[in-house]
N, CA, C and O atoms as a GROMACS GRO file, in nm:
protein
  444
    1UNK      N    1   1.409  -0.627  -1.047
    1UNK     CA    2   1.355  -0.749  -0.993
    1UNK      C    3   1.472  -0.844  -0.968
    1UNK      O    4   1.539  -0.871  -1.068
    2UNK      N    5   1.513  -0.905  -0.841
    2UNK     CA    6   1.585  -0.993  -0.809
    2UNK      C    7   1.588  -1.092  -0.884
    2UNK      O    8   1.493  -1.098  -0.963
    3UNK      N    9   1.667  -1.181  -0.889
    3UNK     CA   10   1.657  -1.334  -0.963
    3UNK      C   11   1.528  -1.444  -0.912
    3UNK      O   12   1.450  -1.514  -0.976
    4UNK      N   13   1.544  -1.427  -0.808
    4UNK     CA   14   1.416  -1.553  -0.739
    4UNK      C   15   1.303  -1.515  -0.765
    4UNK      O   16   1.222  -1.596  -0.809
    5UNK      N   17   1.257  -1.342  -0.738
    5UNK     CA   18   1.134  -1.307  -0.800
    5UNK      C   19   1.104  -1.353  -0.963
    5UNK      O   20   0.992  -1.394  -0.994
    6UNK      N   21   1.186  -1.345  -1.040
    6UNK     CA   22   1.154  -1.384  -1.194
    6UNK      C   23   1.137  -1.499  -1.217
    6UNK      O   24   1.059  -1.549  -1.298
    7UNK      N   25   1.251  -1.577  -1.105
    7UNK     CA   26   1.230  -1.702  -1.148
    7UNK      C   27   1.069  -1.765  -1.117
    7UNK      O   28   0.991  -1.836  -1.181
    8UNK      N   29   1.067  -1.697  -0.981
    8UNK     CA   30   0.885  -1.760  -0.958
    8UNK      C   31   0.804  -1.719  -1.056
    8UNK      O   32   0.716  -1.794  -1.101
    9UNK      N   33   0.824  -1.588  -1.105
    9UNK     CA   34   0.750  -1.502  -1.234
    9UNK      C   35   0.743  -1.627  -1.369
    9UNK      O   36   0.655  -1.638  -1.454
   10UNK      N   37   0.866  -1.711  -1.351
   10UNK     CA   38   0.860  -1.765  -1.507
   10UNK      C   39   0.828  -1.894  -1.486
   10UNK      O   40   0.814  -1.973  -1.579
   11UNK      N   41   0.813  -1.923  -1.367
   11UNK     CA   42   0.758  -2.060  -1.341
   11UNK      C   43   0.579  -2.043  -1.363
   11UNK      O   44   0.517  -2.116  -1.441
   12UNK      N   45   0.507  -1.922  -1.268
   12UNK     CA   46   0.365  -1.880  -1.316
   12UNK      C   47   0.317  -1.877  -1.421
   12UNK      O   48   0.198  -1.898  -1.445
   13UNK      N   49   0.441  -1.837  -1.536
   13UNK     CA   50   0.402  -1.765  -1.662
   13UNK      C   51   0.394  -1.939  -1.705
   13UNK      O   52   0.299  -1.993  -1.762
   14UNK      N   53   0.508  -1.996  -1.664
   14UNK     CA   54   0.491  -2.138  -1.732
   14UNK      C   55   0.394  -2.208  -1.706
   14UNK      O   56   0.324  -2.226  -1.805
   15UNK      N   57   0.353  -2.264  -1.599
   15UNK     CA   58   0.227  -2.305  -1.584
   15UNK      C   59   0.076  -2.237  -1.636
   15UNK      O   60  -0.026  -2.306  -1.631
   16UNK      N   61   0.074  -2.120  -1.678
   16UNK     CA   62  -0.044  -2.040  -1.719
   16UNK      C   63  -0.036  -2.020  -1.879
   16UNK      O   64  -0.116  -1.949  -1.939
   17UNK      N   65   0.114  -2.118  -1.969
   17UNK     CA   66   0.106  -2.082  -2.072
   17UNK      C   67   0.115  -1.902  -2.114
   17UNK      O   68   0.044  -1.837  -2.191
   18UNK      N   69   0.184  -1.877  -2.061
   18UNK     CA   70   0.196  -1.748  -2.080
   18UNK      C   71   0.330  -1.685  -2.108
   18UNK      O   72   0.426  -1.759  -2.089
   19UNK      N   73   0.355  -1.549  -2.154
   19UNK     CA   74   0.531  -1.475  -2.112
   19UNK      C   75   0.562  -1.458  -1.947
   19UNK      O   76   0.463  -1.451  -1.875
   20UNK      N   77   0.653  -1.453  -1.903
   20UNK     CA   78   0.676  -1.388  -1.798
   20UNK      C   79   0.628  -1.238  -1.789
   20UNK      O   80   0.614  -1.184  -1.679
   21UNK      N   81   0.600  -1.168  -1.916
   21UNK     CA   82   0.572  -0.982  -1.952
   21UNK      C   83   0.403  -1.028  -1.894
   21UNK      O   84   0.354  -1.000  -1.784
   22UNK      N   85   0.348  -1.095  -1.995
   22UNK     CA   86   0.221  -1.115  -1.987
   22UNK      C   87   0.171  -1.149  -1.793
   22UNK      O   88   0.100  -1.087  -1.714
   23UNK      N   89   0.227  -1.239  -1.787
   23UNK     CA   90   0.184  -1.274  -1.596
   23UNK      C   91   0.218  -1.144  -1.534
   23UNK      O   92   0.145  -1.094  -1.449
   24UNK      N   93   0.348  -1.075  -1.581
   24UNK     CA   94   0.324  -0.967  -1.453
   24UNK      C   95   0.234  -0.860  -1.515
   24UNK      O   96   0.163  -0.778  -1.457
   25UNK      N   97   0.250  -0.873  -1.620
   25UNK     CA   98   0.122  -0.739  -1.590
   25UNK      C   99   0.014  -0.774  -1.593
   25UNK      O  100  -0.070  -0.686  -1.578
   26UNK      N  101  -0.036  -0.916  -1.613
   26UNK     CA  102  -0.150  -0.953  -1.532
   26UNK      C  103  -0.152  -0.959  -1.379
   26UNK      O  104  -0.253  -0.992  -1.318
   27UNK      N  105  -0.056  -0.930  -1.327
   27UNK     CA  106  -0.075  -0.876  -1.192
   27UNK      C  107  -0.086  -0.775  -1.138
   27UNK      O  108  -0.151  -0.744  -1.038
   28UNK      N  109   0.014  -0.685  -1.238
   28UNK     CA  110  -0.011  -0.568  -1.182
   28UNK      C  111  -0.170  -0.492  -1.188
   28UNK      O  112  -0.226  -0.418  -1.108
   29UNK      N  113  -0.217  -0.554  -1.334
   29UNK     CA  114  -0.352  -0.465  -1.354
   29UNK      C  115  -0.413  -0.518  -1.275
   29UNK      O  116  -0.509  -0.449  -1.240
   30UNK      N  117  -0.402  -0.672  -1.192
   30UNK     CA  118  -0.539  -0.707  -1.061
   30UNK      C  119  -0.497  -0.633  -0.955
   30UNK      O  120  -0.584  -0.590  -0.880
   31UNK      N  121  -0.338  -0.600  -0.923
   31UNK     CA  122  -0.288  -0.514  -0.803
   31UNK      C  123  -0.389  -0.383  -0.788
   31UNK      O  124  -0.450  -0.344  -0.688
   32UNK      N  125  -0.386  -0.336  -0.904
   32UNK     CA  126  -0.477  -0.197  -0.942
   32UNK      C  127  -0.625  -0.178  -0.952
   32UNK      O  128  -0.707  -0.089  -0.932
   33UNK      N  129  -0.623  -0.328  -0.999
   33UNK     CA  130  -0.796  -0.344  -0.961
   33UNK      C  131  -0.881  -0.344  -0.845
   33UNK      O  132  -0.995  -0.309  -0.814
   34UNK      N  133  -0.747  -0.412  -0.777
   34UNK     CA  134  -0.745  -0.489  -0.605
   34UNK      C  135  -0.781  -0.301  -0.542
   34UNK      O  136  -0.888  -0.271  -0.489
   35UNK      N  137  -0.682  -0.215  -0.563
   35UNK     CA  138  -0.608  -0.100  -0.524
   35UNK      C  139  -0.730  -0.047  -0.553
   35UNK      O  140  -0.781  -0.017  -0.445
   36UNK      N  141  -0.801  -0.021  -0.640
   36UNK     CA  142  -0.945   0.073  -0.704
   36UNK      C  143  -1.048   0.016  -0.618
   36UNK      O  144  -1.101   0.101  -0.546
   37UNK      N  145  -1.097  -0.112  -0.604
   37UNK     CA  146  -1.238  -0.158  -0.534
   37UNK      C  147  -1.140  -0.140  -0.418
   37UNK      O  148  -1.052  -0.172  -0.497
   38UNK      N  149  -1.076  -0.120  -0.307
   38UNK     CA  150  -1.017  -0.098  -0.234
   38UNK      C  151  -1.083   0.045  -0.199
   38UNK      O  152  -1.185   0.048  -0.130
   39UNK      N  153  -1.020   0.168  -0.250
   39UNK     CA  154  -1.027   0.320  -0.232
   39UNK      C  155  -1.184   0.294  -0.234
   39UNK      O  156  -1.233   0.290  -0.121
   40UNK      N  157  -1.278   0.275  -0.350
   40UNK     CA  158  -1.402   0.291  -0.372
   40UNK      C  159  -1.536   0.256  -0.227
   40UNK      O  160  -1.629   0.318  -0.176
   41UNK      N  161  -1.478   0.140  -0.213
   41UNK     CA  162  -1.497   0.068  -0.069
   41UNK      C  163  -1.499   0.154   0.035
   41UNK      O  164  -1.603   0.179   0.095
   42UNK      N  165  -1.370   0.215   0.070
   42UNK     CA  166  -1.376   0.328   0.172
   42UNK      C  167  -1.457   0.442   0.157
   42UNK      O  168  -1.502   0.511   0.248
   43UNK      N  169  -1.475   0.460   0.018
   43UNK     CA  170  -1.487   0.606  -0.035
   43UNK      C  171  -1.677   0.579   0.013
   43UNK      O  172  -1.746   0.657   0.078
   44UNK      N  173  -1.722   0.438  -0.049
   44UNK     CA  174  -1.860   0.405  -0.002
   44UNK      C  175  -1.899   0.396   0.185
   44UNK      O  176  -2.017   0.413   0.217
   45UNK      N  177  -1.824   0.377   0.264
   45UNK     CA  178  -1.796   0.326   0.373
   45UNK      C  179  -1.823   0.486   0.453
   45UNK      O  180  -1.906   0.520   0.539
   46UNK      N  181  -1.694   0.577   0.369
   46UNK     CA  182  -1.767   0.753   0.425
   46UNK      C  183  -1.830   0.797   0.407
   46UNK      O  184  -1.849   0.907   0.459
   47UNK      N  185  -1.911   0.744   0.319
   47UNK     CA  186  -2.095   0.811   0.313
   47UNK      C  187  -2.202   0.742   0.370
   47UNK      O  188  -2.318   0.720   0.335
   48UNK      N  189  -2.131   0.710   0.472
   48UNK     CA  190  -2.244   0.589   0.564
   48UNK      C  191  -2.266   0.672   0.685
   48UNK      O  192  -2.178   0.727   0.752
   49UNK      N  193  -2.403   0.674   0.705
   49UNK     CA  194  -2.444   0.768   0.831
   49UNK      C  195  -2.391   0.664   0.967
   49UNK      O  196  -2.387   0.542   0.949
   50UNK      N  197  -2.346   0.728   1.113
   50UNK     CA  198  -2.326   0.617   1.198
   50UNK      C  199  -2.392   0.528   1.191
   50UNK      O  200  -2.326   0.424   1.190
   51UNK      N  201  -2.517   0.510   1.184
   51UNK     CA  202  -2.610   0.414   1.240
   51UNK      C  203  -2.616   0.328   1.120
   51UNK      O  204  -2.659   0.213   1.135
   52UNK      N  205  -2.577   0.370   0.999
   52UNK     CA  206  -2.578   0.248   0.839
   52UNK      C  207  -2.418   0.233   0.929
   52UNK      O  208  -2.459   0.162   1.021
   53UNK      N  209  -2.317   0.247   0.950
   53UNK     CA  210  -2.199   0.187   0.975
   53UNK      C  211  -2.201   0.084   1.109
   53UNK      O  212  -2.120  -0.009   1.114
   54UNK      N  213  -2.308   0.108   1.228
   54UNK     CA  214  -2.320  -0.050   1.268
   54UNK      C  215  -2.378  -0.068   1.206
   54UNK      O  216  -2.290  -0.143   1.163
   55UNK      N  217  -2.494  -0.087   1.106
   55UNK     CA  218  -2.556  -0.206   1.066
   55UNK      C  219  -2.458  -0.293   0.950
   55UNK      O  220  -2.441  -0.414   0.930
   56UNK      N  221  -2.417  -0.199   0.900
   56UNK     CA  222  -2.287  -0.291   0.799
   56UNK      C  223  -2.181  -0.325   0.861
   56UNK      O  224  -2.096  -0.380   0.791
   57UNK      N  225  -2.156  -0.309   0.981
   57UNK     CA  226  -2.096  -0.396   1.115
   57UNK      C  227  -2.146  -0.528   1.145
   57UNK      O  228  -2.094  -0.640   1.142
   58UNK      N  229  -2.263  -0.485   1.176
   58UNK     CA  230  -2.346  -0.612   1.212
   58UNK      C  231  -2.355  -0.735   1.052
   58UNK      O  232  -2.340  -0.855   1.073
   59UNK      N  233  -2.371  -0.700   0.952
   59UNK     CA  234  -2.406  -0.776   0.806
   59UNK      C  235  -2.209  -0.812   0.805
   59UNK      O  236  -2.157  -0.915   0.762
   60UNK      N  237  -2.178  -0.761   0.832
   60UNK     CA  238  -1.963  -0.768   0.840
   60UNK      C  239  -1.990  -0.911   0.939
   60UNK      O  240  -1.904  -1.000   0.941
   61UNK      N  241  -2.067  -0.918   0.988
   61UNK     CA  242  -2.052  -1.023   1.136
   61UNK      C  243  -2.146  -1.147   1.118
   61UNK      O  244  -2.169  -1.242   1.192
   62UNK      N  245  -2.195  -1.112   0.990
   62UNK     CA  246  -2.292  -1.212   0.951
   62UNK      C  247  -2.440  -1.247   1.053
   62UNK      O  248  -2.500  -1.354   1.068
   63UNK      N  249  -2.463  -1.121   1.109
   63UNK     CA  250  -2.588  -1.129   1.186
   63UNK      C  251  -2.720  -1.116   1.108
   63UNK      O  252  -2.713  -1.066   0.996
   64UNK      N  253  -2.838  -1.158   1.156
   64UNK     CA  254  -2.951  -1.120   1.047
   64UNK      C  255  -3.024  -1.071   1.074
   64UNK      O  256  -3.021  -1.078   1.197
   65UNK      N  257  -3.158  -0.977   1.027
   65UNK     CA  258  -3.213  -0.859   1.045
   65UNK      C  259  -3.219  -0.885   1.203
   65UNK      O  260  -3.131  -0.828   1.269
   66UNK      N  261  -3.339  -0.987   1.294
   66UNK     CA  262  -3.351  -1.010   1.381
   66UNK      C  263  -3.282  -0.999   1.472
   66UNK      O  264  -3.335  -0.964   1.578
   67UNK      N  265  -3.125  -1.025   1.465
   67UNK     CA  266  -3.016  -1.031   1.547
   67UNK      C  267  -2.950  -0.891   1.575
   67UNK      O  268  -2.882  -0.852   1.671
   68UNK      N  269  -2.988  -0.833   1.473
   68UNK     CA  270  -2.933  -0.678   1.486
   68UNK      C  271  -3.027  -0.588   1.535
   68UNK      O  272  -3.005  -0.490   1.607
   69UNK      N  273  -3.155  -0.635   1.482
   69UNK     CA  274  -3.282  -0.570   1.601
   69UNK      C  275  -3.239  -0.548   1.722
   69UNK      O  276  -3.222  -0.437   1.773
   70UNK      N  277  -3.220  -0.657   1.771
   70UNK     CA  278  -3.221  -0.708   1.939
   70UNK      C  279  -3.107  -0.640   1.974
   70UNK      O  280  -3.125  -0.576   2.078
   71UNK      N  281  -2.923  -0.622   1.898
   71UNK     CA  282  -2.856  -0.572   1.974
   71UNK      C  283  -2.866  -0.416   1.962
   71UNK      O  284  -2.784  -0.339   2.012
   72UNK      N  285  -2.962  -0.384   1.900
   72UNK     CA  286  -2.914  -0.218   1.831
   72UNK      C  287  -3.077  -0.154   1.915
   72UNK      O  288  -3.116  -0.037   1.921
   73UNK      N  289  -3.142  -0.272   1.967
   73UNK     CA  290  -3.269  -0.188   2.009
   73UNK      C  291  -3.347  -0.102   1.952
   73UNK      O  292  -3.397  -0.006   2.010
   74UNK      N  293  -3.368  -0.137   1.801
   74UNK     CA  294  -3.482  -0.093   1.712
   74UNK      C  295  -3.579  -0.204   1.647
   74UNK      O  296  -3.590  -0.320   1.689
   75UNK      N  297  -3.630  -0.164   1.566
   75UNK     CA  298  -3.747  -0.246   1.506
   75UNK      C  299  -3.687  -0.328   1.383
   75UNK      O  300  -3.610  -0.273   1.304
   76UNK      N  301  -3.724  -0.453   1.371
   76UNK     CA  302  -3.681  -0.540   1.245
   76UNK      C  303  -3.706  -0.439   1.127
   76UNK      O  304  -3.600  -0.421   1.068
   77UNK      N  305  -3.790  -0.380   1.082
   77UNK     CA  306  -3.832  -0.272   0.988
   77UNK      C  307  -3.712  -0.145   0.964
   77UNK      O  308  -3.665  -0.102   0.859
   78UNK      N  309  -3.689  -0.115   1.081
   78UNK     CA  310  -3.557  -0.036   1.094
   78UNK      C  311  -3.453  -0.045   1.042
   78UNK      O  312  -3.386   0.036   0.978
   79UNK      N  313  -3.436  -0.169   1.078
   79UNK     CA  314  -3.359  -0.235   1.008
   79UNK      C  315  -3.268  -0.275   0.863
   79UNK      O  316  -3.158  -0.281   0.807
   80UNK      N  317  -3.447  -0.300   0.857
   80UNK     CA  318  -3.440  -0.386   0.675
   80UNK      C  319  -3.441  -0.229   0.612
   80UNK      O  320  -3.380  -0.213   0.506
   81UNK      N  321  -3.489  -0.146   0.656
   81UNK     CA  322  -3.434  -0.006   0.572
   81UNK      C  323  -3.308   0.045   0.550
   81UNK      O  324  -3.268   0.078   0.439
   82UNK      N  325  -3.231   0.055   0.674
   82UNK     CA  326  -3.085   0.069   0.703
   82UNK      C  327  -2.988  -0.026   0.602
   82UNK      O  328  -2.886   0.013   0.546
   83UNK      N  329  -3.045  -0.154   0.595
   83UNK     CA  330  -2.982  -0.253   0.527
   83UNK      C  331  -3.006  -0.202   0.366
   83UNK      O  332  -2.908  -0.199   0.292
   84UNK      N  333  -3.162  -0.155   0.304
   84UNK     CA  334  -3.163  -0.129   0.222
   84UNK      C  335  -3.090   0.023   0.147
   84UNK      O  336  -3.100   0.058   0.030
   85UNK      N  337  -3.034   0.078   0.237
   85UNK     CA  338  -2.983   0.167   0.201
   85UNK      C  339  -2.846   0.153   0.178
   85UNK      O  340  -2.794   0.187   0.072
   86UNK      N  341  -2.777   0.098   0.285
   86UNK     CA  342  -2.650   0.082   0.290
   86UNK      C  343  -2.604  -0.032   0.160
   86UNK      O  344  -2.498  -0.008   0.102
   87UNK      N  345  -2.675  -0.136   0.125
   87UNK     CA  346  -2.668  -0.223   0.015
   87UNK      C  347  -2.713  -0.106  -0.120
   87UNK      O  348  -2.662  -0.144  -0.226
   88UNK      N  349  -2.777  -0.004  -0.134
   88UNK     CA  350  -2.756   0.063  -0.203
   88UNK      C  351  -2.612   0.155  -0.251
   88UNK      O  352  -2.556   0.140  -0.359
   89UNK      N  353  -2.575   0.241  -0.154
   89UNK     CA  354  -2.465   0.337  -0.144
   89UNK      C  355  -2.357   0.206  -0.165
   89UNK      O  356  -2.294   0.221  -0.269
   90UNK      N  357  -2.320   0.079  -0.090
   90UNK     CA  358  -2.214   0.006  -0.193
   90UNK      C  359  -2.244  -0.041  -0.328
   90UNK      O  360  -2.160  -0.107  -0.389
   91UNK      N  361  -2.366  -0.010  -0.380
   91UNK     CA  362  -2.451  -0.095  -0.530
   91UNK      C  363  -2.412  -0.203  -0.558
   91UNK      O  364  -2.365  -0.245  -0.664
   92UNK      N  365  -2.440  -0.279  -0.414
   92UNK     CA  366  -2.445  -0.476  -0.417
   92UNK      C  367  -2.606  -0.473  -0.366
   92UNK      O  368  -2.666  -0.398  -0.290
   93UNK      N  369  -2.650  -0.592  -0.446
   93UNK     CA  370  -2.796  -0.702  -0.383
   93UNK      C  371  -2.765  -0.766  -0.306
   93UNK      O  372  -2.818  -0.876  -0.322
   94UNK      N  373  -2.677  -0.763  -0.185
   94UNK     CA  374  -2.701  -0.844  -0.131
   94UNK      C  375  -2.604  -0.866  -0.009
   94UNK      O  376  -2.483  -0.845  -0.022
   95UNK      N  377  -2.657  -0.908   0.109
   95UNK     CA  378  -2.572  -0.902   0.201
   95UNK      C  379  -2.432  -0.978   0.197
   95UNK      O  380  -2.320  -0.933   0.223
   96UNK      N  381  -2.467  -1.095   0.161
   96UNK     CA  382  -2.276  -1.186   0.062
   96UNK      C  383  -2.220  -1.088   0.019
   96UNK      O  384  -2.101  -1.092   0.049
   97UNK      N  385  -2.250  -0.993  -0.043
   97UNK     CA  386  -2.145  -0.948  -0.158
   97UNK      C  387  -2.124  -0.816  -0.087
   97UNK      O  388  -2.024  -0.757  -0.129
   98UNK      N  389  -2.199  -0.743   0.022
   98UNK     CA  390  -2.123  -0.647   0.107
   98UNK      C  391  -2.089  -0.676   0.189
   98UNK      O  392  -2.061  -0.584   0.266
   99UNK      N  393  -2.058  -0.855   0.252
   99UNK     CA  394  -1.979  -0.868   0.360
   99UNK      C  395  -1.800  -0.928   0.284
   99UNK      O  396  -1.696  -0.933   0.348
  100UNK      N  397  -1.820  -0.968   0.114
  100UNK     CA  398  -1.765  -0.976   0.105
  100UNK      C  399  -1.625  -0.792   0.061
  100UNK      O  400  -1.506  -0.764   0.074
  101UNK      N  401  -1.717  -0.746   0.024
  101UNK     CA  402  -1.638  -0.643   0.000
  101UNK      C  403  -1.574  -0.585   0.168
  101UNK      O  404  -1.523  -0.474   0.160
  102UNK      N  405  -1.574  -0.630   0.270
  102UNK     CA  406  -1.637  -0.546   0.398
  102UNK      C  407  -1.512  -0.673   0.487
  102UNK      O  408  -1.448  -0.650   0.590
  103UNK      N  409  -1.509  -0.796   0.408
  103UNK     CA  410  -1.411  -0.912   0.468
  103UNK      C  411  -1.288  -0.850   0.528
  103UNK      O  412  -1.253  -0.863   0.645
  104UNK      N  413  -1.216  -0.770   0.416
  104UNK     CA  414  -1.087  -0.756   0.545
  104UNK      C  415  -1.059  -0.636   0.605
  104UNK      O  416  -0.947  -0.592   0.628
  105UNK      N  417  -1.167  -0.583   0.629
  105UNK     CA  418  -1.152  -0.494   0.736
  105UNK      C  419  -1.216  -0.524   0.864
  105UNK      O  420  -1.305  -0.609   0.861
  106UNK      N  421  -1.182  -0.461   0.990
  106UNK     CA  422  -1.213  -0.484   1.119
  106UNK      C  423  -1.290  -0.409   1.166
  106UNK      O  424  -1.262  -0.300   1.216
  107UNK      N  425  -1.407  -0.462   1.154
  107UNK     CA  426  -1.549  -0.343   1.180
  107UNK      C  427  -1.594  -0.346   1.303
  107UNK      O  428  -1.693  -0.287   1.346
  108UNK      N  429  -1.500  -0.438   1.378
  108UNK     CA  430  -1.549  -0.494   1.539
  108UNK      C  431  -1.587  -0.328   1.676
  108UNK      O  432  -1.656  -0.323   1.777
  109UNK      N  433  -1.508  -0.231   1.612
  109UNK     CA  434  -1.549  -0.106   1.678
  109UNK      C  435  -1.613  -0.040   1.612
  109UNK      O  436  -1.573   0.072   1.582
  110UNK      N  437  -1.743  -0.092   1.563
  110UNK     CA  438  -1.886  -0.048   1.502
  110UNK      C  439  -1.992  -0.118   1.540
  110UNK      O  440  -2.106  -0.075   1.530
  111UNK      N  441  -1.952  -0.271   1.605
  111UNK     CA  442  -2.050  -0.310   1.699
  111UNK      C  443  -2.085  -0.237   1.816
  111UNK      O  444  -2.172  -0.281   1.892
   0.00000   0.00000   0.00000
C-alpha cells in the first residue's frame, strides 16, 4: 500500500474510532459482500425466462403493472404473475428492493 492510501486509511480509521487493521478489513469484508450479492444477482438474473427479464427491465425502469401491460401487449394479470415470480427467484417483496438490487446494471436492451 502506497503512503497516501494509508494515510486516507488512518484518517477513516480516525474518524470511525477505529485501527487502521480494523477499517480495512472492514472494507475488504463489504468489498466481498459487495462481490457475493453481486455474482448471486447475476446468478438470479440467469434463471429468468426472456419474458421475466423484460419485466424486471421494465420494474429496473420503475414502470408499473399498467405501464408494462401496454408496452409488452399482455394483460395486467400477466403481468402481476411475471412480477410475482421474478420477485420470487431474486427472494425480495418487493419491487424497491429488486430495482434496487437491478440499479447498476443497464437493462435498457430488455426493454
Amino acid at each position: 500500500m502506497d503512503i497516501d492510501t494509508f494515510e486516507t486509511l488512518r484518517i477513516v480509521a480516525e474518524r470511525q474510532h477505529r485501527t487502521p487493521q480494523e477499517t480495512a478489513s472492514r472494507l475488504f469484508d463489504q468489498a466481498i459482500q459487495d462481490q457475493d450479492t453481486e455474482s448471486w444477482v447475476f446468478h438470479c438474473w440467469e434463471h429468468l425466462s426472456p419474458r421475466q427479464k423484460q419485466i424486471a427491465a421494465h420494474i429496473w425502469r420503475g414502470e408499473t403493472t399498467p405501464q408494462i401491460a401496454v408496452q409488452l401487449t399482455i394483460a395486467q394479470t400477466t403481468v402481476k404473475s411475471h412480477v410475482e415470480i421474478v420477485l420470487r427467484k431474486f427472494d425480495v417483496n418487493s419491487r424497491v428492493e429488486l430495482r434496487r438490487l437491478l440499479a447498476p446494471w443497464d437493462l435498457s436492451d430488455f426493454l
